[in-house]
PDB file of N, CA, C and O in Angstrom:
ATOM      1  N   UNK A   1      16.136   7.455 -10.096  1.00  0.00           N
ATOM      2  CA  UNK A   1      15.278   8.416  -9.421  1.00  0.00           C
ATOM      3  C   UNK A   1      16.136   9.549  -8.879  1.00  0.00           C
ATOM      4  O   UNK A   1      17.303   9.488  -8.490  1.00  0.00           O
ATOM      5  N   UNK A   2      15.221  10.721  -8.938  1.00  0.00           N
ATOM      6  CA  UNK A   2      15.939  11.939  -8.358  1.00  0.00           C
ATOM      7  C   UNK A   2      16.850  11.909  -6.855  1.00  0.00           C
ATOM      8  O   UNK A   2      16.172  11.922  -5.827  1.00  0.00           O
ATOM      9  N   UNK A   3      18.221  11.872  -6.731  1.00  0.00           N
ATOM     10  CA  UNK A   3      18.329  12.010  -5.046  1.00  0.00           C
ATOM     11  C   UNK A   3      17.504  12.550  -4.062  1.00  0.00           C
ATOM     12  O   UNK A   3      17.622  12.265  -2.870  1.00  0.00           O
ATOM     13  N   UNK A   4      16.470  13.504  -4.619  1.00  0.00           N
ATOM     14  CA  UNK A   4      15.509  14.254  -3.294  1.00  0.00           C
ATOM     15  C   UNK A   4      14.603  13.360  -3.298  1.00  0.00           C
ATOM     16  O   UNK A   4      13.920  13.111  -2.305  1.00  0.00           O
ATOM     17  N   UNK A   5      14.494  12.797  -4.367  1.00  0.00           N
ATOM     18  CA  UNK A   5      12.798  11.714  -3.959  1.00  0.00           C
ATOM     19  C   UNK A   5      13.247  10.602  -3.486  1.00  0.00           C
ATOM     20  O   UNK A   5      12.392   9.784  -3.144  1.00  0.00           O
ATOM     21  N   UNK A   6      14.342  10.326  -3.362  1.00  0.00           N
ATOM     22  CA  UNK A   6      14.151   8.623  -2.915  1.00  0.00           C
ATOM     23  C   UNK A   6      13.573   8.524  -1.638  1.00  0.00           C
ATOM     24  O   UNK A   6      13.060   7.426  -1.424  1.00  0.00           O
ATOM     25  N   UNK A   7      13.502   9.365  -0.700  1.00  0.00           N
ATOM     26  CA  UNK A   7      12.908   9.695   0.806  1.00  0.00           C
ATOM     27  C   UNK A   7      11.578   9.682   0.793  1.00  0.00           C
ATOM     28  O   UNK A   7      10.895   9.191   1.691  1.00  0.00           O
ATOM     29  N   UNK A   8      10.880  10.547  -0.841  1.00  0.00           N
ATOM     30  CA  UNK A   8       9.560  10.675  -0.512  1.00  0.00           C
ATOM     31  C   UNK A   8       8.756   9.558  -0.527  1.00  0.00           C
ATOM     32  O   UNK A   8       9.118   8.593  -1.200  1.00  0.00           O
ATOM     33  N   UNK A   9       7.338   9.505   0.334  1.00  0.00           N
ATOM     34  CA  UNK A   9       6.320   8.422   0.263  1.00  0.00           C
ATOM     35  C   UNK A   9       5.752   7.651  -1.145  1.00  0.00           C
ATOM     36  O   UNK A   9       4.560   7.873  -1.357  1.00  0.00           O
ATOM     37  N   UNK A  10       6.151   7.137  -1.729  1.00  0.00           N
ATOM     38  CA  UNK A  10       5.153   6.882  -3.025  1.00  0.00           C
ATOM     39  C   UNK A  10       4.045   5.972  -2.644  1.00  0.00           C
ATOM     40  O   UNK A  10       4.289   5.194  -1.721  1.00  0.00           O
ATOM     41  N   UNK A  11       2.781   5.929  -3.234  1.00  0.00           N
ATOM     42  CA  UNK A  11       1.479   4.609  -2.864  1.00  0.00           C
ATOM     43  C   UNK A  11       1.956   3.648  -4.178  1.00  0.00           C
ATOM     44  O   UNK A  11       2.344   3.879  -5.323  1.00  0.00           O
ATOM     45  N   UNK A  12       1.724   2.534  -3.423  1.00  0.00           N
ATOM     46  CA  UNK A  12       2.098   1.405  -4.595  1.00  0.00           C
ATOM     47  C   UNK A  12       0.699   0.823  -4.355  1.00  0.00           C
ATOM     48  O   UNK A  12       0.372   0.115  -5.307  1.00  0.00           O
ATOM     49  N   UNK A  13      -0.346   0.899  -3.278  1.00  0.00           N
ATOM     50  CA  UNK A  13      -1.528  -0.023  -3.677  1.00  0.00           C
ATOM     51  C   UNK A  13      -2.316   0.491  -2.484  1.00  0.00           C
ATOM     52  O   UNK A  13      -1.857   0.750  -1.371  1.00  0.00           O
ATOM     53  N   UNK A  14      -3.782   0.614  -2.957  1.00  0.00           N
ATOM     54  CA  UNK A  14      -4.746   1.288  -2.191  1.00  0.00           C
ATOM     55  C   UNK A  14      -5.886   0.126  -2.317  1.00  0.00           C
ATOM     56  O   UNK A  14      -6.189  -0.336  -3.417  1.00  0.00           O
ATOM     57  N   UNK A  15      -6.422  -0.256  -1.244  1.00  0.00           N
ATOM     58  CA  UNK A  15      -7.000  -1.271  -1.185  1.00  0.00           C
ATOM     59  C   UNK A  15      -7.814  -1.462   0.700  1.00  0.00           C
ATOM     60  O   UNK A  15      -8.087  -0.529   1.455  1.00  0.00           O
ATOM     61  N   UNK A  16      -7.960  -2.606   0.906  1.00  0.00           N
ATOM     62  CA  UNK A  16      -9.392  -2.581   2.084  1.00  0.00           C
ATOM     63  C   UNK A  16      -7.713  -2.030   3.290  1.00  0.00           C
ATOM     64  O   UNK A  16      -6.558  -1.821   2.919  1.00  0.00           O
ATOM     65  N   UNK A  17      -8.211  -1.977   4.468  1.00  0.00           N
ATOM     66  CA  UNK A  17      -7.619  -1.922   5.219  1.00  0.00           C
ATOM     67  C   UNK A  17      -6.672  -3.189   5.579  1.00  0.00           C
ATOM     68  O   UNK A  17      -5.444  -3.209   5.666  1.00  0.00           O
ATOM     69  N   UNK A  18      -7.820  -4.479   5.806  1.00  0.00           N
ATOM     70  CA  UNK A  18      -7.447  -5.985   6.015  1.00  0.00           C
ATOM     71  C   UNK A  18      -6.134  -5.848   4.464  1.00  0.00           C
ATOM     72  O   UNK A  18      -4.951  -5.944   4.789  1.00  0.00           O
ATOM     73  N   UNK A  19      -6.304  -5.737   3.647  1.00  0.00           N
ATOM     74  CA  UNK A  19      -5.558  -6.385   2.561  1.00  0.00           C
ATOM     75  C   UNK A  19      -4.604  -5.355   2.680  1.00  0.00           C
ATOM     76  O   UNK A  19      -3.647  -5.734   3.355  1.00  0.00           O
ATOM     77  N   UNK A  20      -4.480  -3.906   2.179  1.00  0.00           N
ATOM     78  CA  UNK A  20      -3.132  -3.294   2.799  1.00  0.00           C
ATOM     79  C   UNK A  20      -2.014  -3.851   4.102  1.00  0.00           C
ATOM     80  O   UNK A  20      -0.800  -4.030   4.001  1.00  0.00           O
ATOM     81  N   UNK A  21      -2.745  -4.007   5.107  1.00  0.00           N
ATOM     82  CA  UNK A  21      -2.298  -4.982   6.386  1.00  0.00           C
ATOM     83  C   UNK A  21      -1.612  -5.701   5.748  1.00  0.00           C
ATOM     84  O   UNK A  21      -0.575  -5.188   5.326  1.00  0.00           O
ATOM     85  N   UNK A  22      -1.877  -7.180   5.402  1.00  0.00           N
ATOM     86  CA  UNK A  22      -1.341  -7.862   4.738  1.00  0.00           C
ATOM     87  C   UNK A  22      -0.386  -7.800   3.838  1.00  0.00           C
ATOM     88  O   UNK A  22       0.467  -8.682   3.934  1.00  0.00           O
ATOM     89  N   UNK A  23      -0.179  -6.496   2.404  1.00  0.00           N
ATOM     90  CA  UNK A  23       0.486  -6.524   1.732  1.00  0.00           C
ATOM     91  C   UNK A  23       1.965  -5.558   2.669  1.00  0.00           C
ATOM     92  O   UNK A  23       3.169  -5.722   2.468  1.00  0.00           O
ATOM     93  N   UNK A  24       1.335  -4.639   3.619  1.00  0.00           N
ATOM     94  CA  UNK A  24       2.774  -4.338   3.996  1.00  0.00           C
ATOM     95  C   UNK A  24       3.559  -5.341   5.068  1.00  0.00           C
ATOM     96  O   UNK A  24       4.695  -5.080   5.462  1.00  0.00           O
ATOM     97  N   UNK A  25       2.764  -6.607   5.524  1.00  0.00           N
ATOM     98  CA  UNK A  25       3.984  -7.379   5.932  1.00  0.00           C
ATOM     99  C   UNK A  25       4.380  -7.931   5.426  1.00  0.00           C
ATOM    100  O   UNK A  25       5.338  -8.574   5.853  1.00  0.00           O
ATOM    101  N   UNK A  26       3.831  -8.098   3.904  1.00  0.00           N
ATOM    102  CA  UNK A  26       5.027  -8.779   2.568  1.00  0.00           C
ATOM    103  C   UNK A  26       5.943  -8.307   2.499  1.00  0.00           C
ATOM    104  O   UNK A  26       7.022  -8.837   2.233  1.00  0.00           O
ATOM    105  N   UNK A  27       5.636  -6.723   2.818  1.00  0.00           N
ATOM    106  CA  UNK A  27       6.925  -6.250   2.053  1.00  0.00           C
ATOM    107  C   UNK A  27       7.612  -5.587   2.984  1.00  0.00           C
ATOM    108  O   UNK A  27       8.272  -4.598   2.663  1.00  0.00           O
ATOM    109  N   UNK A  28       7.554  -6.067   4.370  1.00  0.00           N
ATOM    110  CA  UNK A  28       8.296  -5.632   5.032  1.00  0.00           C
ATOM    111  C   UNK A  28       9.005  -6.923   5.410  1.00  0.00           C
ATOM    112  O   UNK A  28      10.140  -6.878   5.884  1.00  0.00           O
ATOM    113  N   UNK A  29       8.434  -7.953   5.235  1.00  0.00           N
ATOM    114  CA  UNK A  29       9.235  -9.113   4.805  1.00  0.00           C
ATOM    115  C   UNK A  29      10.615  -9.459   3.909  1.00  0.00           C
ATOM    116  O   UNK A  29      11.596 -10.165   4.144  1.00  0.00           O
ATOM    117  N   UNK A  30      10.193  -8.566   2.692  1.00  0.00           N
ATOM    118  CA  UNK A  30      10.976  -8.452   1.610  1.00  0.00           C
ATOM    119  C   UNK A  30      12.000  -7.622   2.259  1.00  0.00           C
ATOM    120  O   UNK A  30      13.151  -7.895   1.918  1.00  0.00           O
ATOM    121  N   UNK A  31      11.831  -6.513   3.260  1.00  0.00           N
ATOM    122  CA  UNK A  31      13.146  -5.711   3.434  1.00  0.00           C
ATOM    123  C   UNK A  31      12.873  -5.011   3.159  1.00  0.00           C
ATOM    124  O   UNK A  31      13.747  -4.212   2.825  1.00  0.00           O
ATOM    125  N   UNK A  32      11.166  -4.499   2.981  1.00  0.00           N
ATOM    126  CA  UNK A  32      10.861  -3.026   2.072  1.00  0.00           C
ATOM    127  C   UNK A  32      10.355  -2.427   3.286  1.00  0.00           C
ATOM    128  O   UNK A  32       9.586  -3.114   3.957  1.00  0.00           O
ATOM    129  N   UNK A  33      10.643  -1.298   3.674  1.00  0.00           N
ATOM    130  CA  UNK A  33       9.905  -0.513   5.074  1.00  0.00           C
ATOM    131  C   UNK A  33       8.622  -0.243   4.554  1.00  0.00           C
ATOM    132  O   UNK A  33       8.760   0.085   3.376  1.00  0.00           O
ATOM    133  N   UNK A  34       7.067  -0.226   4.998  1.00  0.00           N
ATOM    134  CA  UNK A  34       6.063   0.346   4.810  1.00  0.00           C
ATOM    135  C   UNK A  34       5.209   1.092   5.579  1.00  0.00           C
ATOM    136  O   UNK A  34       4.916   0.525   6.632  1.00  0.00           O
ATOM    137  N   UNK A  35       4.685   2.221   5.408  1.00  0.00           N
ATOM    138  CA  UNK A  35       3.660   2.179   6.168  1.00  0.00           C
ATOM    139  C   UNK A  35       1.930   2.216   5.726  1.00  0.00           C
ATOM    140  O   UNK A  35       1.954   2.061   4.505  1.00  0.00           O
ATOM    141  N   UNK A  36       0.767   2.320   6.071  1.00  0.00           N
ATOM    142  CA  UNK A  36      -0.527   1.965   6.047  1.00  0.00           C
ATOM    143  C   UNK A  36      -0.688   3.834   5.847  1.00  0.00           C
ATOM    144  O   UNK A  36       0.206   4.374   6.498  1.00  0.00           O
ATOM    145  N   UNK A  37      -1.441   4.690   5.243  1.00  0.00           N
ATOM    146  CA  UNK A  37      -1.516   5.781   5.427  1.00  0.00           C
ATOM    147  C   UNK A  37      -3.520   5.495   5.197  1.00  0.00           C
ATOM    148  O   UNK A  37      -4.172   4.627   4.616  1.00  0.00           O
ATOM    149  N   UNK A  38      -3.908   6.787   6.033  1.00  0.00           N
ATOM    150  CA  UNK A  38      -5.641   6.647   6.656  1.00  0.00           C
ATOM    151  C   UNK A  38      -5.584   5.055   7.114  1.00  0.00           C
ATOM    152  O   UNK A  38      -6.276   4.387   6.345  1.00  0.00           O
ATOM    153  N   UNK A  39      -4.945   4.241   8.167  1.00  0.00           N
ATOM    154  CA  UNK A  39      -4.998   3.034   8.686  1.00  0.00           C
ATOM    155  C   UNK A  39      -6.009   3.060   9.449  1.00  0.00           C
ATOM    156  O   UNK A  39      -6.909   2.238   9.274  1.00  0.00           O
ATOM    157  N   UNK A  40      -6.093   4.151  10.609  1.00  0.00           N
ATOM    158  CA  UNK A  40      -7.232   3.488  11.121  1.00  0.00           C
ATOM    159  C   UNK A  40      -8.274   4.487  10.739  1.00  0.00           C
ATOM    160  O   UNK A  40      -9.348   3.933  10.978  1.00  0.00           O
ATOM    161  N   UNK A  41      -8.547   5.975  10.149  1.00  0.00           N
ATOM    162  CA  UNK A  41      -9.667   6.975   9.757  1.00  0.00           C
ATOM    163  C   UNK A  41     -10.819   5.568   8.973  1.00  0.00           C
ATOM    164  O   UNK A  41     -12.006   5.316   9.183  1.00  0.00           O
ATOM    165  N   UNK A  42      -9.621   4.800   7.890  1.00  0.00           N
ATOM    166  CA  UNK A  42     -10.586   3.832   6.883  1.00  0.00           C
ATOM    167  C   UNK A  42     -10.964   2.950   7.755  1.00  0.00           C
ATOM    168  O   UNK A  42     -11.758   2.375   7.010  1.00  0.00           O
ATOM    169  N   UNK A  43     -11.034   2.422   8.653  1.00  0.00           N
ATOM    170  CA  UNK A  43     -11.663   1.554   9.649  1.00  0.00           C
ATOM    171  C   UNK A  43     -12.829   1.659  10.478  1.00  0.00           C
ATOM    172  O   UNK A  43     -13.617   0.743  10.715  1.00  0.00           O
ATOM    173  N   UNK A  44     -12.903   3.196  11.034  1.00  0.00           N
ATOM    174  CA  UNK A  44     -13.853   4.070  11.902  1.00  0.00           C
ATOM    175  C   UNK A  44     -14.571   4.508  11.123  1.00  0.00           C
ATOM    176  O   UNK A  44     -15.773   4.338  11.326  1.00  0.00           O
ATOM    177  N   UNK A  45     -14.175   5.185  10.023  1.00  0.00           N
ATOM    178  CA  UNK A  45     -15.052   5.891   8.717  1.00  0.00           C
ATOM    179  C   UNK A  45     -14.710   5.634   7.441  1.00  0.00           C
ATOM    180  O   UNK A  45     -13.908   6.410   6.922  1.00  0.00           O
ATOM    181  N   UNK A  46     -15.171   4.632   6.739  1.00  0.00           N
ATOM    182  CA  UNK A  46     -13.978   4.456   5.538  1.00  0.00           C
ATOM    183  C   UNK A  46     -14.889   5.579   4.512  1.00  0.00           C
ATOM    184  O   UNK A  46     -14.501   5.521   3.345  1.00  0.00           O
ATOM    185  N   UNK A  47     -15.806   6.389   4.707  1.00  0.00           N
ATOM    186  CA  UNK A  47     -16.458   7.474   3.512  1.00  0.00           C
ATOM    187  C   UNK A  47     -15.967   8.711   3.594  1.00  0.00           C
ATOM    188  O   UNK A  47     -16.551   9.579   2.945  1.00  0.00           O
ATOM    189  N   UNK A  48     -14.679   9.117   4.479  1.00  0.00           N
ATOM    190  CA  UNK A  48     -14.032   9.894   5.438  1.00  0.00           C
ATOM    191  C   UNK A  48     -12.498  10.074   4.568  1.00  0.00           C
ATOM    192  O   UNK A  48     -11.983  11.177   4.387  1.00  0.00           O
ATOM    193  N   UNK A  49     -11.944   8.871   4.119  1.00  0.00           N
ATOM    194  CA  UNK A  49     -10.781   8.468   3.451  1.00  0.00           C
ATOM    195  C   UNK A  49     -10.555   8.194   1.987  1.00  0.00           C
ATOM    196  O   UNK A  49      -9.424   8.268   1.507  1.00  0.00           O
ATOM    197  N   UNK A  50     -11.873   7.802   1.097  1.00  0.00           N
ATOM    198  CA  UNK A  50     -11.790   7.458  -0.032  1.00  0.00           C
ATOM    199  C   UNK A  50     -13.638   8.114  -0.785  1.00  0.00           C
ATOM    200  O   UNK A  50     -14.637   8.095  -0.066  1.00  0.00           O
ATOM    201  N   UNK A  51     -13.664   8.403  -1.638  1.00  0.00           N
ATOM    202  CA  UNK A  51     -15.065   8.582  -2.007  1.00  0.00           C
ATOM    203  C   UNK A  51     -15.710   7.044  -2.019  1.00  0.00           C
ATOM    204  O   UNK A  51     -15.146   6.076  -2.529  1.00  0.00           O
ATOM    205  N   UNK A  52     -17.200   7.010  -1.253  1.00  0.00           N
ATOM    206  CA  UNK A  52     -17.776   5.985  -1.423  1.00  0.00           C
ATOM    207  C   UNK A  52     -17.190   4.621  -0.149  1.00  0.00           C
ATOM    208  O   UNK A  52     -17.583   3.476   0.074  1.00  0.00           O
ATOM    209  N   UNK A  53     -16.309   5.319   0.328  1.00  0.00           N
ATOM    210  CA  UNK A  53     -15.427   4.215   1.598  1.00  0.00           C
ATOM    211  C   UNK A  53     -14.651   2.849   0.937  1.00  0.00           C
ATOM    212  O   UNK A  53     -14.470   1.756   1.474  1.00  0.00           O
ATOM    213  N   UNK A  54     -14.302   3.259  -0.271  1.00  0.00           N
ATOM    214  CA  UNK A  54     -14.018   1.913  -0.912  1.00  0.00           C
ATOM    215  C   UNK A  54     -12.252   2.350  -1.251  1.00  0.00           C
ATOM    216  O   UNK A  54     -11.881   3.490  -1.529  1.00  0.00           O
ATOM    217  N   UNK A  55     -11.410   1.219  -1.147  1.00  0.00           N
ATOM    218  CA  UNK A  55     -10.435   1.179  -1.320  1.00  0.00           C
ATOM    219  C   UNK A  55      -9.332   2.566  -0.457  1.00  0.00           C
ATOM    220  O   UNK A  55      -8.530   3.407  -0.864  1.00  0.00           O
ATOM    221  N   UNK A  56      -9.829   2.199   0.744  1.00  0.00           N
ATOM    222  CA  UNK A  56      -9.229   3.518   1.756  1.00  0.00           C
ATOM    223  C   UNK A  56      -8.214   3.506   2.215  1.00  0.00           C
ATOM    224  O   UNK A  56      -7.990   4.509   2.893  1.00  0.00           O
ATOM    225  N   UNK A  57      -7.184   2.577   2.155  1.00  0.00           N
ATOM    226  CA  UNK A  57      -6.030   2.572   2.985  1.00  0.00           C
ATOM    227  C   UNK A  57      -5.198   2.468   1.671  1.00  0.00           C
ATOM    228  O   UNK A  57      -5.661   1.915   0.673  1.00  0.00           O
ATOM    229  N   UNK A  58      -4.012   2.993   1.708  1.00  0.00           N
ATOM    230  CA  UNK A  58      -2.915   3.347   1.067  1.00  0.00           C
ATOM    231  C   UNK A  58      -1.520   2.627   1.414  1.00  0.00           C
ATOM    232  O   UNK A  58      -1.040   3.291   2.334  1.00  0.00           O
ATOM    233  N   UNK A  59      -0.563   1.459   1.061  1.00  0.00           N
ATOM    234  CA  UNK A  59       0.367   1.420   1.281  1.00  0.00           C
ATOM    235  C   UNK A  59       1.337   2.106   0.477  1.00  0.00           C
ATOM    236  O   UNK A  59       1.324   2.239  -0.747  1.00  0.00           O
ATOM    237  N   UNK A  60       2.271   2.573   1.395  1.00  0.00           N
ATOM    238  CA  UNK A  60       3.599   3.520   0.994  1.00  0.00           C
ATOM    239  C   UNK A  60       4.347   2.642   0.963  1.00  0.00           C
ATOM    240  O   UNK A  60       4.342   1.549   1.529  1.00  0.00           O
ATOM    241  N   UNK A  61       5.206   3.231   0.105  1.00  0.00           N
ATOM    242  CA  UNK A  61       7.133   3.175   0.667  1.00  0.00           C
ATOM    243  C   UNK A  61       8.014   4.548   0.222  1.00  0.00           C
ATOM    244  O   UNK A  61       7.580   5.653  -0.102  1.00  0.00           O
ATOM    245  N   UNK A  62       8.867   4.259   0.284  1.00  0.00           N
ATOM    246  CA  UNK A  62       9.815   5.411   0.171  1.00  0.00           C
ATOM    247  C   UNK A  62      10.483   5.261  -1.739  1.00  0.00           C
ATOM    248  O   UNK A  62      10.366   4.282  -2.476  1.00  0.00           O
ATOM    249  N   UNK A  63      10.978   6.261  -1.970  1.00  0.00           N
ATOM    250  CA  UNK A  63      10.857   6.339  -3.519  1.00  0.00           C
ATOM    251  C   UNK A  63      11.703   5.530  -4.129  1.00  0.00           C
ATOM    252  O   UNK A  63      11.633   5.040  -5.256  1.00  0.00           O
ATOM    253  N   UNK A  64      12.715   5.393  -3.098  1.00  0.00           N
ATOM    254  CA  UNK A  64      13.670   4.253  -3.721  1.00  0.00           C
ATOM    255  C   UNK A  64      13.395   3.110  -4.035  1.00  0.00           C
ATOM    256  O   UNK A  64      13.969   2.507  -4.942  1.00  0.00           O
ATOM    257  N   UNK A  65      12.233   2.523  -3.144  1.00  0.00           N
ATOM    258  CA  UNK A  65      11.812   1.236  -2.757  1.00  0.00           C
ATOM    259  C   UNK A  65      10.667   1.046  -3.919  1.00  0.00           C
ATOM    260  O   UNK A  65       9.976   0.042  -4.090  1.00  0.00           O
ATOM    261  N   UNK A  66      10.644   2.184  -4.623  1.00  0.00           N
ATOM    262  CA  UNK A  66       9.045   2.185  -5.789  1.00  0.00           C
ATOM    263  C   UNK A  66       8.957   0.802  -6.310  1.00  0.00           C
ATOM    264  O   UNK A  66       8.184  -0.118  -6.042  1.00  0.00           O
ATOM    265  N   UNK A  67      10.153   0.923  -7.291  1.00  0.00           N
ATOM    266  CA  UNK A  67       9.908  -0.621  -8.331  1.00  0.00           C
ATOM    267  C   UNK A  67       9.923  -1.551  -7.888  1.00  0.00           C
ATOM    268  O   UNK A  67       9.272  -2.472  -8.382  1.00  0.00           O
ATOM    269  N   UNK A  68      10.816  -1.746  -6.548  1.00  0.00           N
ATOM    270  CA  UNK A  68      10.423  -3.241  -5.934  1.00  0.00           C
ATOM    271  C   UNK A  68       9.170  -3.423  -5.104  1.00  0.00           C
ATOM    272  O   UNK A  68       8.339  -4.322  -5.223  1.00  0.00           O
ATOM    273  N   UNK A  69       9.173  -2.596  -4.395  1.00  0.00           N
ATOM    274  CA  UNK A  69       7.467  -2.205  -3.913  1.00  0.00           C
ATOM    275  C   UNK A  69       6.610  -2.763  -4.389  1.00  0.00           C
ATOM    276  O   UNK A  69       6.024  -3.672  -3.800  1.00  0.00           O
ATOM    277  N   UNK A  70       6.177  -2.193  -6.110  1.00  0.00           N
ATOM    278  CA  UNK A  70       5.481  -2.421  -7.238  1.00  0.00           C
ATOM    279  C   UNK A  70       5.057  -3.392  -7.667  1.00  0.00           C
ATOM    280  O   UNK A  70       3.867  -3.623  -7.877  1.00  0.00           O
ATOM    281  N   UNK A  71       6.034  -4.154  -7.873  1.00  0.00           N
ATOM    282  CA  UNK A  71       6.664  -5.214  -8.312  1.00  0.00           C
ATOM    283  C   UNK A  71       5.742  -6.041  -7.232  1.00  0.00           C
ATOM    284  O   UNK A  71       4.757  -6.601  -7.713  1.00  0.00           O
ATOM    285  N   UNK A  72       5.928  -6.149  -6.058  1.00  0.00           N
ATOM    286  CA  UNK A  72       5.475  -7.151  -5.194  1.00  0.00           C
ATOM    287  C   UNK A  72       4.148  -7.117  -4.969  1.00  0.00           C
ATOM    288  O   UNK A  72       3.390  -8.072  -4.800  1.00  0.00           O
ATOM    289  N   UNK A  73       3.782  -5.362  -4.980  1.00  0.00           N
ATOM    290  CA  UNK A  73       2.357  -5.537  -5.176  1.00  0.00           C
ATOM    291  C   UNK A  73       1.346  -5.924  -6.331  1.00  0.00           C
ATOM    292  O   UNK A  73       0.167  -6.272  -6.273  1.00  0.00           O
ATOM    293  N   UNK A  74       2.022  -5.785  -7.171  1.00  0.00           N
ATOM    294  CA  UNK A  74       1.390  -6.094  -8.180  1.00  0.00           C
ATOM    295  C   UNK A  74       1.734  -7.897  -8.402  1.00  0.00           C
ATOM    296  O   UNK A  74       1.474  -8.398  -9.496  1.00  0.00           O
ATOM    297  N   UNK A  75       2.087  -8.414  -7.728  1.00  0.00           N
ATOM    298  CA  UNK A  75       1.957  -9.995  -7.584  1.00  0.00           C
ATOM    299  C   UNK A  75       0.919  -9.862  -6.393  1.00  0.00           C
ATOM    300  O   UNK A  75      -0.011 -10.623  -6.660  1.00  0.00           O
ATOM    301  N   UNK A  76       0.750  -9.388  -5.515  1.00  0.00           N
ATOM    302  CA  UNK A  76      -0.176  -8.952  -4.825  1.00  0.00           C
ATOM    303  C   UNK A  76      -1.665  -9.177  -5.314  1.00  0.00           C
ATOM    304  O   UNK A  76      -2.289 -10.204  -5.046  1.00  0.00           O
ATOM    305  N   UNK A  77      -2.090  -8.311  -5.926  1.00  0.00           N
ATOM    306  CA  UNK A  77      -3.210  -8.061  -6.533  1.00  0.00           C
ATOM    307  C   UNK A  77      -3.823  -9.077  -6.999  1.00  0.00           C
ATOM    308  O   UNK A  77      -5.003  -9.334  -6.762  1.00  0.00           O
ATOM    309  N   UNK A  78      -2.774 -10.003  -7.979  1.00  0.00           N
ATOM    310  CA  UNK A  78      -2.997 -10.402  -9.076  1.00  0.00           C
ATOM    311  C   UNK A  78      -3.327 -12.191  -8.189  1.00  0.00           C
ATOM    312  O   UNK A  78      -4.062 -13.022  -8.723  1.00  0.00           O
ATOM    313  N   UNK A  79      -2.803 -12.382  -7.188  1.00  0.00           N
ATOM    314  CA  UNK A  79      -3.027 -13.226  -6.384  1.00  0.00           C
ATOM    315  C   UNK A  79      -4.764 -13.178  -5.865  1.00  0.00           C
ATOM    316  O   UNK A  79      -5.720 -13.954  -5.873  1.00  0.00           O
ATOM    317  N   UNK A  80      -4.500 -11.868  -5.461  1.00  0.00           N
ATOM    318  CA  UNK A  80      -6.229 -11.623  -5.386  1.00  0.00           C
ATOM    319  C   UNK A  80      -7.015 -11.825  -5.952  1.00  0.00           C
ATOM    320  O   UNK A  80      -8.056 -12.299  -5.497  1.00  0.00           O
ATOM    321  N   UNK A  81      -6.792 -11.500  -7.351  1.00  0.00           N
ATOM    322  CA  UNK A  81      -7.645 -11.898  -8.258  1.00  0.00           C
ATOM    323  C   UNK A  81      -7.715 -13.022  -8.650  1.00  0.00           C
ATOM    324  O   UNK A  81      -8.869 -13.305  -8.973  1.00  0.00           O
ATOM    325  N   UNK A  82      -6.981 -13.852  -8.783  1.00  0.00           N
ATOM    326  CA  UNK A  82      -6.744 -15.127  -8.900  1.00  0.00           C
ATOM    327  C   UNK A  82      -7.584 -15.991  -7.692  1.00  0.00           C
ATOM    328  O   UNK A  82      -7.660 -17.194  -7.944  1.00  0.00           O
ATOM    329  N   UNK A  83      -8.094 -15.646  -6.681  1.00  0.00           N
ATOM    330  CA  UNK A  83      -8.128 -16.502  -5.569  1.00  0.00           C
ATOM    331  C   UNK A  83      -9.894 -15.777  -5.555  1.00  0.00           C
ATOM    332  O   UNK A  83     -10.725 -16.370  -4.868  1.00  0.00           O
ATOM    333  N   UNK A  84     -10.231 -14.794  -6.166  1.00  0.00           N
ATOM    334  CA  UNK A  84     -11.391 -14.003  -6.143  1.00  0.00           C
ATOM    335  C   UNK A  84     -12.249 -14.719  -7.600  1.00  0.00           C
ATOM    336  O   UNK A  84     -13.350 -14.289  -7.941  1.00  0.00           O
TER     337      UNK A  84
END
């Protein structure tokens, strides 16, 4: 990755508020810094944050952190679905 982007925010997974929650203390578990972006707008108004109020909260990380990020979320998901 570019040296200027490794700083920037990338979204690795947009999903309910409750389940973003959750996936960034995985991965702040892992050692990955995260934050929740529209955390609480999608809570008060989630039709405010996403069209339709669905899938409103956004977890970040920083650009360096993309593929492992990714990586975890997308075991993430797939857990979800699995358990859904």
């Amino acid at each position: 990755m570019n040296q200027d982007n490794e700083n920037v925010p990338v979204r690795i997974y947009s999903g309910s508020p409750w389940h973003a929650a959750l996936l960034k203390s995985i991965l702040e578990d892992a050692g990955i810094p995260a934050f929740l972006k529209d955390e609480y707008i999608a809570t008060i108004a989630p039709w405010n944050a996403a069209p339709g109020g669905y899938n409103t909260t956004d977890v970040m990380v920083a650009g360096q952190d993309f593929e492992t990020g990714r990586a975890i979320a997308e075991a993430f998901e797939q857990n979800l679905r699995d358990d859904g």
